[in-house]
C-alpha angles and dihedrals in degrees: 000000000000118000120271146184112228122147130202133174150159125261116203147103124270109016101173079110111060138111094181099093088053095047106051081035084067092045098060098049090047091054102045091244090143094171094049119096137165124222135191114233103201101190124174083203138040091228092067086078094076090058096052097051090048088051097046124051096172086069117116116146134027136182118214117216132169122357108007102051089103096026098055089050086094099060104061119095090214134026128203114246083246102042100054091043086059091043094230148085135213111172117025114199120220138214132191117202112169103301085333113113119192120184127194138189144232139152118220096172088090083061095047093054101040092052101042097039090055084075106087093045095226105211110229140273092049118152126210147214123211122204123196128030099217116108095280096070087043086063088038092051098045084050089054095047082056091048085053088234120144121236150201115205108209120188135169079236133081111236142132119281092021128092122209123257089241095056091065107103139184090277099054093032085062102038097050094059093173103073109180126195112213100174138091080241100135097009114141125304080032103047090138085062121105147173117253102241123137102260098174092083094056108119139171088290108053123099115210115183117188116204082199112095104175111096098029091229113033121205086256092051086051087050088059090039093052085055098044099251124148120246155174144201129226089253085098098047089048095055097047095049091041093059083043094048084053101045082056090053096046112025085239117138111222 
């Protein structure tokens, strides 16, 4: 393949976190793309999004973590069918015509979750709950409903269609056996941090899944370990949506 100059990156805030610029890094070495690079955008505003496309021609494919995943939503000039029917956007394509900048968006967090969650091979009928109301649940809840696996969304706030950590008791906590954690609670630097939930009622036969990968296993992960639960970190998911996110910019299949 000639060499080329094409640029990607990750817009979010903060990105102290991420894995992503390693792991497309690797790729590129790995596969011999010597003019590619990956850069983290760490950006205290949205807008700022506009600035770093005008400055950078070479740009031609970003992710979207925390925060920005509802908010930059109004700023693409296309939005893909799923995408817009989650409400939120991980991986914007872009595409330089002249002076002409069109940007489009997809969420690939709904792939990274299907894939790497059939592993375990969950048997039905299994019920969820679902912690955390930012864009990355809402990927997480329209993948469920095509799973065709119930759920309970659960939020610090008080909203409709979301019930307060301190209203689970024993009897839910039992019947929804897959418990996802779809918040940065406990994420590097604040890994002794945790969600309330009532732990002591975790057995054998619950699932928790952490979107969360650093550190590997999260304090709400240990809490599932400690009961013999089985669990599993976002690494997985991160990978999935990041070769989907690539196969969006290039047109490669992976």
């Amino acid at each position: 393949m000639p060499d080329q100059h094409k640029k990607f990156g990750l817009i979010g805030y903060p990105l102290g976190h991420s894995y992503s610029k390693g792991h497309f890094t690797r790729k590129f070495v790995h596969e011999g793309l010597s003019g590619y690079s990956y850069e983290n955008y760490e950006i205290a505003s949205i807008g700022s999004i506009i600035d770093i496309i005008k400055k950078d021609p070479d740009l031609v494919g970003l992710n979207v973590t925390i925060p920005y995943k509802q908010a930059v939503m109004g700023y693409l000039d296309e939005i893909d069918t799923i995408a817009a029917e989650i409400g939120a956007v991980n991986t914007i394509k872009i595409t330089h015509s002249g002076e002409q900048v069109l940007l489009n968006g997809y969420n690939t967090d709904i792939i990274g979750f299907t894939k790497s969650i059939n592993r375990w091979q969950l048997e039905k009928p299994v019920k969820a709950l679902v912690f955390g109301s930012g864009g990355s649940s809402l990927a997480i809840k329209y993948a469920l409903k095509n799973l065709g696996i119930s759920f309970i969304s659960v939020s610090r706030k008080s909203e409709a269609g979301f019930i307060p950590y301190q209203e689970l008791t024993e009897k839910v906590a039992k019947e929804y056996r897959l418990w996802i954690n779809c918040t940065p609670v406990g994420m590097f630097p604040h890994s002794d941090e945790t969600l309330p939930l009532p732990y002591q009622h975790l057995s054998p036969e619950h699932y928790l899944y952490d979107l969360v990968y650093n550190p590997d296993i999260t304090l709400f992960l240990s809490k599932g370990v400690s009961c013999g639960a089985h669990i599993m970190n976002g690494m997985a998911m991160l990978y999935e949506q990041a070769e989907s996110s690539w196969e969006i910019w290039t047109g490669e299949k992976v």
